[in-house]
VOMAR-102547 format. One record per atom (N, C-alpha, C): chain; residue in one letter; residue number from 1; x, y, z. Coordinates in Angstrom, 3 decimals. Layout:
BEGIN
+-------+------+-----+----------+----------+----------+
! kette ! rest !  nr !       c1 !       c2 !       c3 !
+-------+------+-----+----------+----------+----------+
!     A !    A ! NUM !        X !        Y !        Z !
...
+-------+------+-----+----------+----------+----------+
//
This chain:
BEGIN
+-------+------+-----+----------+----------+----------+
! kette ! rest !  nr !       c1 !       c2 !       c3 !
+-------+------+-----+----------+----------+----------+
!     A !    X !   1 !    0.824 !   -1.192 !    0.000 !
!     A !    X !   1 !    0.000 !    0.000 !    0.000 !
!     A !    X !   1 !    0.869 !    1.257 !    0.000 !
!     A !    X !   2 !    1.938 !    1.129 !    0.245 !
!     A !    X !   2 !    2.872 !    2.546 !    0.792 !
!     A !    X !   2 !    3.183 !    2.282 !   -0.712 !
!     A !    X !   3 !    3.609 !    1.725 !   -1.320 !
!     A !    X !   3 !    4.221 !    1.718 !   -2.941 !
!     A !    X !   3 !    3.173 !    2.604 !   -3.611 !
!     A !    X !   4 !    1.700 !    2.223 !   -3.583 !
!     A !    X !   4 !    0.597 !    2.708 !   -4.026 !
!     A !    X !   4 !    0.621 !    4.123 !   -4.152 !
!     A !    X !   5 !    0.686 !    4.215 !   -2.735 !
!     A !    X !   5 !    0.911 !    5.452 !   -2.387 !
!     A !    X !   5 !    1.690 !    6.605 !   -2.911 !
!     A !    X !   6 !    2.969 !    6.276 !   -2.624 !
!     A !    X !   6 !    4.430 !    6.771 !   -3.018 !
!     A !    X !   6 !    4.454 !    7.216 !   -4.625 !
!     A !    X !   7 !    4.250 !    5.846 !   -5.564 !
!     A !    X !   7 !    3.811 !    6.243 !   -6.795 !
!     A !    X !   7 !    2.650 !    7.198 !   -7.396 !
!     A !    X !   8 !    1.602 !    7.060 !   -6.475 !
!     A !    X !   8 !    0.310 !    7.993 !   -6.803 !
!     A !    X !   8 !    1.460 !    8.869 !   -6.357 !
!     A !    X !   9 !    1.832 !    9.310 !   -5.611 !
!     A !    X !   9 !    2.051 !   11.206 !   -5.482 !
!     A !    X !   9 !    3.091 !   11.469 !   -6.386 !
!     A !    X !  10 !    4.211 !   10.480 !   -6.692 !
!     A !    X !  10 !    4.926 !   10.718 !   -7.813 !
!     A !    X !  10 !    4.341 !   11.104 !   -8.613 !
!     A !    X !  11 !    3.282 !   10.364 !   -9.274 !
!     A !    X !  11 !    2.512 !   10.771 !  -10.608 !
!     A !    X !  11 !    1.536 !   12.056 !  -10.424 !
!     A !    X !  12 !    1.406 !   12.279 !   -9.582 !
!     A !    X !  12 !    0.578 !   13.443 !   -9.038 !
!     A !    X !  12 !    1.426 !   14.391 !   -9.750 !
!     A !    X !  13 !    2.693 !   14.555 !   -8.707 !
!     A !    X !  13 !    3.432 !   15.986 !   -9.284 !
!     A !    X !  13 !    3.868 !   15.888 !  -10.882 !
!     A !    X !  14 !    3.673 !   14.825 !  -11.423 !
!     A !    X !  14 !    4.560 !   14.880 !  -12.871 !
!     A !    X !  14 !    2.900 !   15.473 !  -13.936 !
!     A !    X !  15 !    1.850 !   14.949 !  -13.533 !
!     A !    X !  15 !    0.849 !   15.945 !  -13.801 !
!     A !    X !  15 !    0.763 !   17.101 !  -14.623 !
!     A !    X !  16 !    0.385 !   17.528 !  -15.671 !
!     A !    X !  16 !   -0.192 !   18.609 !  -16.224 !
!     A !    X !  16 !   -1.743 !   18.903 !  -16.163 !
!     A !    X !  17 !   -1.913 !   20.478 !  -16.949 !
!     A !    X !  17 !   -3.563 !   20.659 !  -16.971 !
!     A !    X !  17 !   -3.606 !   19.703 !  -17.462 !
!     A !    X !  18 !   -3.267 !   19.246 !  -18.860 !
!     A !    X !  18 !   -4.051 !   18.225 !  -19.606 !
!     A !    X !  18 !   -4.090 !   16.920 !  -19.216 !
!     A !    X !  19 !   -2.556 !   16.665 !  -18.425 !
!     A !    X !  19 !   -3.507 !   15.191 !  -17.333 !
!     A !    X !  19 !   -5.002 !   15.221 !  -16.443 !
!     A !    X !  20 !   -4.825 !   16.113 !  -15.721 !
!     A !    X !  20 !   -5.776 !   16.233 !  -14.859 !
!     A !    X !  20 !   -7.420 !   16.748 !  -15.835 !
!     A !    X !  21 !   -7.203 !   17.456 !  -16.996 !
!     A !    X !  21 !   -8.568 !   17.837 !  -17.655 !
!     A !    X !  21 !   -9.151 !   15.972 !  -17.978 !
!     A !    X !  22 !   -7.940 !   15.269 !  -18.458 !
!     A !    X !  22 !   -8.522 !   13.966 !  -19.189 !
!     A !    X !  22 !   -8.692 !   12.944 !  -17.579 !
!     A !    X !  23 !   -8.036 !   13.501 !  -16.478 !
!     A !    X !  23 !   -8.814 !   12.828 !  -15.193 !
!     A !    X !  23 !  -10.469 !   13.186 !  -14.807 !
!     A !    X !  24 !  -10.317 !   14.399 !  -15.238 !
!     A !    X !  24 !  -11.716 !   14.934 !  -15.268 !
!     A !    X !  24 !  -13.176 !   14.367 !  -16.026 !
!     A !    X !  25 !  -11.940 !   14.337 !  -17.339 !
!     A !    X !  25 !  -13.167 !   13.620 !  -18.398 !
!     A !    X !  25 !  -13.373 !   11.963 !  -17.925 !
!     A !    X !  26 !  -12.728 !   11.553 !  -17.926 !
!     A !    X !  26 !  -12.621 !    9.895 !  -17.646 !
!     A !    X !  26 !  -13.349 !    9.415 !  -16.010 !
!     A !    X !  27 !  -13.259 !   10.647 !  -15.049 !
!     A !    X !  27 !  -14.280 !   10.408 !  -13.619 !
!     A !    X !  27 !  -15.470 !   10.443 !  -14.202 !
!     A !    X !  28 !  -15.508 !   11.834 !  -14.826 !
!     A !    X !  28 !  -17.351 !   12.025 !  -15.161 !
!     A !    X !  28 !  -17.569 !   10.809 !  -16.325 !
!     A !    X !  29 !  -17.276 !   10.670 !  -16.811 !
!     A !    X !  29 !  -17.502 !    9.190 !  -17.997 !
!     A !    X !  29 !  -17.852 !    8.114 !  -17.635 !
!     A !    X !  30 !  -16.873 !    7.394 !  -15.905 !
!     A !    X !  30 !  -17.495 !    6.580 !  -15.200 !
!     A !    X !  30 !  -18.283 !    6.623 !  -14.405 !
!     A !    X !  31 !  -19.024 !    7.957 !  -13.991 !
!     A !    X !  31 !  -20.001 !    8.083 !  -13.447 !
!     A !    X !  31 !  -21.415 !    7.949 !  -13.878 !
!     A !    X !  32 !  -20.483 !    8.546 !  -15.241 !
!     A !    X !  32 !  -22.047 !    8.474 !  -16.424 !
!     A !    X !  32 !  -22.621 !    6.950 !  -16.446 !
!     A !    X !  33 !  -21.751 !    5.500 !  -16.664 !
!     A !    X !  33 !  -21.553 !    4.647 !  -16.632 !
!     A !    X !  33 !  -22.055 !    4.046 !  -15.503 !
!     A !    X !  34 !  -21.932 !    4.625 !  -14.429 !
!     A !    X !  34 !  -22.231 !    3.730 !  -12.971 !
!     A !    X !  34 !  -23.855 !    4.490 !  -13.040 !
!     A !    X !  35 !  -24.204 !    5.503 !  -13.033 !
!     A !    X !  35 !  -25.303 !    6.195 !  -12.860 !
!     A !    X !  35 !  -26.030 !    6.274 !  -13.450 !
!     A !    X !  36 !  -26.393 !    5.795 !  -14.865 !
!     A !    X !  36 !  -27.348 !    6.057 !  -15.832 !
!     A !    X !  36 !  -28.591 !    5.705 !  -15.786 !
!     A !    X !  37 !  -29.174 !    7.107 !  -15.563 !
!     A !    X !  37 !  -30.746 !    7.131 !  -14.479 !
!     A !    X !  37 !  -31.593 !    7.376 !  -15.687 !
!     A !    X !  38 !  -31.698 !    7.279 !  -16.931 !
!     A !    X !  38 !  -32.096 !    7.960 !  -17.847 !
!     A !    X !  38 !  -33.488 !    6.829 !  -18.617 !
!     A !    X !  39 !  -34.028 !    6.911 !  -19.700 !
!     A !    X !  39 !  -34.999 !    6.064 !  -20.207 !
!     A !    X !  39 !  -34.185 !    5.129 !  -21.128 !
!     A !    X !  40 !  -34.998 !    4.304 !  -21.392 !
!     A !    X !  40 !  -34.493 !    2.745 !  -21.793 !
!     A !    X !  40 !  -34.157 !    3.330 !  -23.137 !
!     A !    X !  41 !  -34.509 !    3.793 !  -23.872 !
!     A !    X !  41 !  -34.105 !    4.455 !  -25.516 !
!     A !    X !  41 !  -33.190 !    4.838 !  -25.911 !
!     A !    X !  42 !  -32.721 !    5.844 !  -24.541 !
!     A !    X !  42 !  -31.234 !    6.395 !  -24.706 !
!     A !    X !  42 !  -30.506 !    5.761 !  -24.135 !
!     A !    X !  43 !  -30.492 !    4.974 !  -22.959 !
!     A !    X !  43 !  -29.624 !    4.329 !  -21.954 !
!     A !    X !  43 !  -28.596 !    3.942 !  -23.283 !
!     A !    X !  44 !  -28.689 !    2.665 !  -24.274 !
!     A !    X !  44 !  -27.504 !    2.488 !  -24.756 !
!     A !    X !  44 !  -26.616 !    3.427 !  -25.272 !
!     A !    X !  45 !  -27.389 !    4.346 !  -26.229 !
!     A !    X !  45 !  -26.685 !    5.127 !  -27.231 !
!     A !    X !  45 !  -25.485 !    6.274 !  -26.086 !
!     A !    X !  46 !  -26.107 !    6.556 !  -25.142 !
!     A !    X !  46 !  -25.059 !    7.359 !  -23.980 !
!     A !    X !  46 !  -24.371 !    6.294 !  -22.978 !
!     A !    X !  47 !  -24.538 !    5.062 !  -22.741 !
!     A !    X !  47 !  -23.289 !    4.117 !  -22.521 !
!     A !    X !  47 !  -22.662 !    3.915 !  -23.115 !
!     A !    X !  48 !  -22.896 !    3.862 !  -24.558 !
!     A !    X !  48 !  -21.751 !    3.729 !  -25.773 !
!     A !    X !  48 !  -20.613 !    4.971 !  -25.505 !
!     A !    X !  49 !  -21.051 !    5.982 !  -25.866 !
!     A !    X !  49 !  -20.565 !    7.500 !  -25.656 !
!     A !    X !  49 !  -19.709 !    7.265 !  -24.272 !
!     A !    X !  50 !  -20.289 !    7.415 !  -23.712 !
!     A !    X !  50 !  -19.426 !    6.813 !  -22.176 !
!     A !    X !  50 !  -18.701 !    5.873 !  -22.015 !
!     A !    X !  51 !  -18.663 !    4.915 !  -22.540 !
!     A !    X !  51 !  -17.675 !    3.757 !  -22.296 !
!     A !    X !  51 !  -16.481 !    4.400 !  -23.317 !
!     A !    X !  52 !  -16.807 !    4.661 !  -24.432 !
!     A !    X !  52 !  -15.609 !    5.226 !  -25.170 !
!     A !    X !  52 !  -14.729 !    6.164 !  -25.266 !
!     A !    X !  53 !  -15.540 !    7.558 !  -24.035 !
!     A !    X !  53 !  -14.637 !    8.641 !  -23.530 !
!     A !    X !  53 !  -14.119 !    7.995 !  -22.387 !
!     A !    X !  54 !  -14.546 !    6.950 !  -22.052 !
!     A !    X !  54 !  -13.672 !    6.398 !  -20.519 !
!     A !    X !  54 !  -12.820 !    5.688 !  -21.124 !
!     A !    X !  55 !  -12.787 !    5.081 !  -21.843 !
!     A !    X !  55 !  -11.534 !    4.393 !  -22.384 !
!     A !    X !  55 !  -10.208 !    5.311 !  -23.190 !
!     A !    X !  56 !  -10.823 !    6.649 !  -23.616 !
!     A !    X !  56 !   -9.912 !    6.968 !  -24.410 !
!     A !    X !  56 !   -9.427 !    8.258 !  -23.754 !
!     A !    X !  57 !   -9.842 !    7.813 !  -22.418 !
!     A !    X !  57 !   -8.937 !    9.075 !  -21.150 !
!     A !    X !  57 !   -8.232 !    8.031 !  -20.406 !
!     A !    X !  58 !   -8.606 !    7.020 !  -20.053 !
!     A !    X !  58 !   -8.355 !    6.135 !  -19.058 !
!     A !    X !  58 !   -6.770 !    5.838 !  -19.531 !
!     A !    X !  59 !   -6.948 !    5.202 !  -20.796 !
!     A !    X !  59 !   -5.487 !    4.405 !  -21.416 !
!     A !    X !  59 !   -4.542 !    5.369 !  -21.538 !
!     A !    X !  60 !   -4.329 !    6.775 !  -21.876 !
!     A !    X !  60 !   -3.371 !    7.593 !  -21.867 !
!     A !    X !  60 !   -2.681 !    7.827 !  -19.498 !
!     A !    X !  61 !   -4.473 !    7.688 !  -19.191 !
!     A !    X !  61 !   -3.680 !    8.187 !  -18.109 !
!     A !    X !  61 !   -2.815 !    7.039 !  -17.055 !
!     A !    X !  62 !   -3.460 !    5.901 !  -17.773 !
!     A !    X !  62 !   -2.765 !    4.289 !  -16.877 !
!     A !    X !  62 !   -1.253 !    4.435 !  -17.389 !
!     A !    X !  63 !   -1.303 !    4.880 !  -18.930 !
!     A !    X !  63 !    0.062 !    4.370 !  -19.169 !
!     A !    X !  63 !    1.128 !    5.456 !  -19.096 !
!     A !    X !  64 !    0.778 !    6.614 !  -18.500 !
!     A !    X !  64 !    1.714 !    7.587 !  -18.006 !
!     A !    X !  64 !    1.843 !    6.859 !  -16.137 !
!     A !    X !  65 !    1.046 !    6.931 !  -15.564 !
!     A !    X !  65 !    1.117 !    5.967 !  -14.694 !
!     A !    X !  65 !    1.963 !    4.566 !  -14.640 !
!     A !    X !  66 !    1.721 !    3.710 !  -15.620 !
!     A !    X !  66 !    2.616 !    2.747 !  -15.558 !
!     A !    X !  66 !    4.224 !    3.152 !  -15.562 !
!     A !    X !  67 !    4.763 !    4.511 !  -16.214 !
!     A !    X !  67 !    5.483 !    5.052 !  -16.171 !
!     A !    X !  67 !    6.300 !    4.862 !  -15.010 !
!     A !    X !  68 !    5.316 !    5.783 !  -14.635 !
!     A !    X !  68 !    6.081 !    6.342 !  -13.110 !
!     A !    X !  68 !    6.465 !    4.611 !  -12.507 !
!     A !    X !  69 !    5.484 !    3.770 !  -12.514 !
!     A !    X !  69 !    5.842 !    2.371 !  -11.392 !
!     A !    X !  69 !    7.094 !    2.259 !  -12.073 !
!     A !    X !  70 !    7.185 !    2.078 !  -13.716 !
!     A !    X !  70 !    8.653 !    1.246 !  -13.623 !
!     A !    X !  70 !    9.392 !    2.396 !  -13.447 !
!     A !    X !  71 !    9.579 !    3.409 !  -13.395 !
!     A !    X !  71 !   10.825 !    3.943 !  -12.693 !
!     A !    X !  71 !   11.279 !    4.543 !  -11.606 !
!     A !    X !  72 !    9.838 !    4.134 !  -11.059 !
!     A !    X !  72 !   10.397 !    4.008 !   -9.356 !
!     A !    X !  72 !   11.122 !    2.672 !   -9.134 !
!     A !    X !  73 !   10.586 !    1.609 !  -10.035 !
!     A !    X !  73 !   10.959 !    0.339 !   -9.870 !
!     A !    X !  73 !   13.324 !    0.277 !  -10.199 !
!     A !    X !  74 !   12.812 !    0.924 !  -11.183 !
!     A !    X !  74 !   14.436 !    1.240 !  -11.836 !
!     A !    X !  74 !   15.356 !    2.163 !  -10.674 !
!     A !    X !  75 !   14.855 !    2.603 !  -10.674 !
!     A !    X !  75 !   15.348 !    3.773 !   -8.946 !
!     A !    X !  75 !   15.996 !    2.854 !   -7.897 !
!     A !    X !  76 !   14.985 !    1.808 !   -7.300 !
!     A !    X !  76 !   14.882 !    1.310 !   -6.171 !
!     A !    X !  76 !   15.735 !    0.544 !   -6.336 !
!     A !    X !  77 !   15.657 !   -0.490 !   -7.820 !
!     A !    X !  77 !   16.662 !   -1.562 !   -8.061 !
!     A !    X !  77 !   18.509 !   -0.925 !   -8.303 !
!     A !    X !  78 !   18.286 !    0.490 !   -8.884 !
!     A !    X !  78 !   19.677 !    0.777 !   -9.045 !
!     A !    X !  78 !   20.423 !    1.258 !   -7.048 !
!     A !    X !  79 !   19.167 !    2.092 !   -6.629 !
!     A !    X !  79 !   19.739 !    2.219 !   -5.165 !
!     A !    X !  79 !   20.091 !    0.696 !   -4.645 !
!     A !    X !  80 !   19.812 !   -0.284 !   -4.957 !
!     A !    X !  80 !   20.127 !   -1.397 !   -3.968 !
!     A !    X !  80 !   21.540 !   -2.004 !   -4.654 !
!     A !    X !  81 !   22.085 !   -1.727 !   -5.705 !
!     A !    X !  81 !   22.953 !   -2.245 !   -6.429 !
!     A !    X !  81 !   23.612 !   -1.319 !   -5.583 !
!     A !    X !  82 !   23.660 !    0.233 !   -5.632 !
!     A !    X !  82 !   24.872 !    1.301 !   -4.775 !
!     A !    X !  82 !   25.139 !    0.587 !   -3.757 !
!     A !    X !  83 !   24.212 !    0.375 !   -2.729 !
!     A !    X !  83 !   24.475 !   -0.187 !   -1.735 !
!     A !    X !  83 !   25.101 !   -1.514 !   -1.309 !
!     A !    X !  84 !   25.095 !   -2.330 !   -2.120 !
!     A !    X !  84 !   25.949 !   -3.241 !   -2.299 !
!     A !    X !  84 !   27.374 !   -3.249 !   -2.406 !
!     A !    X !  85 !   27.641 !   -2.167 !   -3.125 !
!     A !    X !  85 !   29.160 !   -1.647 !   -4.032 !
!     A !    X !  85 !   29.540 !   -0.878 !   -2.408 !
!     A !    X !  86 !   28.849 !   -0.491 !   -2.020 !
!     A !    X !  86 !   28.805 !    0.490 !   -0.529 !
!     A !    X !  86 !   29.336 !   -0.347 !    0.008 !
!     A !    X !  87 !   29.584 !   -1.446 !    0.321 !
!     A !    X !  87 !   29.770 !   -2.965 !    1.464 !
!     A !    X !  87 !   31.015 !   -2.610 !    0.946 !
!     A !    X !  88 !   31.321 !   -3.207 !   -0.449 !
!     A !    X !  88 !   32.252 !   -3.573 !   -0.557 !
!     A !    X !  88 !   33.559 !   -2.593 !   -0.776 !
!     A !    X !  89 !   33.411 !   -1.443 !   -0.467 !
!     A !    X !  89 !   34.560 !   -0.440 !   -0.220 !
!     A !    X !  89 !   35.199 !   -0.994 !    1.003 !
+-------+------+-----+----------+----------+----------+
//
């Protein structure tokens, strides 16, 4: 959970408007999705609409995200190699 963590705020600060506008679009998209209080006629044609602005905010913002994990991952693995070399002085 602390990794979770650690990485969310990494990715937090690396953030622009336009990350956060397409976080914007992609919350309200799954809300549209979880909530659709509307009549049986339209229900599909605006889940369609919705499933496809959630997908096409979602995948830009996972894979700037996946980002950040592997190079915290690359970070962590090169600090433990220093430290090794550290012993052996």
């Amino acid at each position: 959970m602390k990794f979770l963590m650690r990485t969310a705020k990494k990715y937090i600060k690396k953030m622009d408007i336009w990350d956060f506008s397409l976080l914007k679009i992609c919350l309200s998209a799954m809300g549209i999705l979880i909530g659709i209080g509307i009549s049986d006629e339209k229900k599909k044609s605006v889940g369609i609409v919705a499933m496809f602005v959630f997908i096409a905010t979602y995948i830009p913002l996972i894979a700037k995200y996946i980002g950040v994990v592997f190079e915290e991952k690359q970070h962590k693995d090169s600090n433990m190699d220093d430290d090794c070399f550290e012993l052996l002085d």
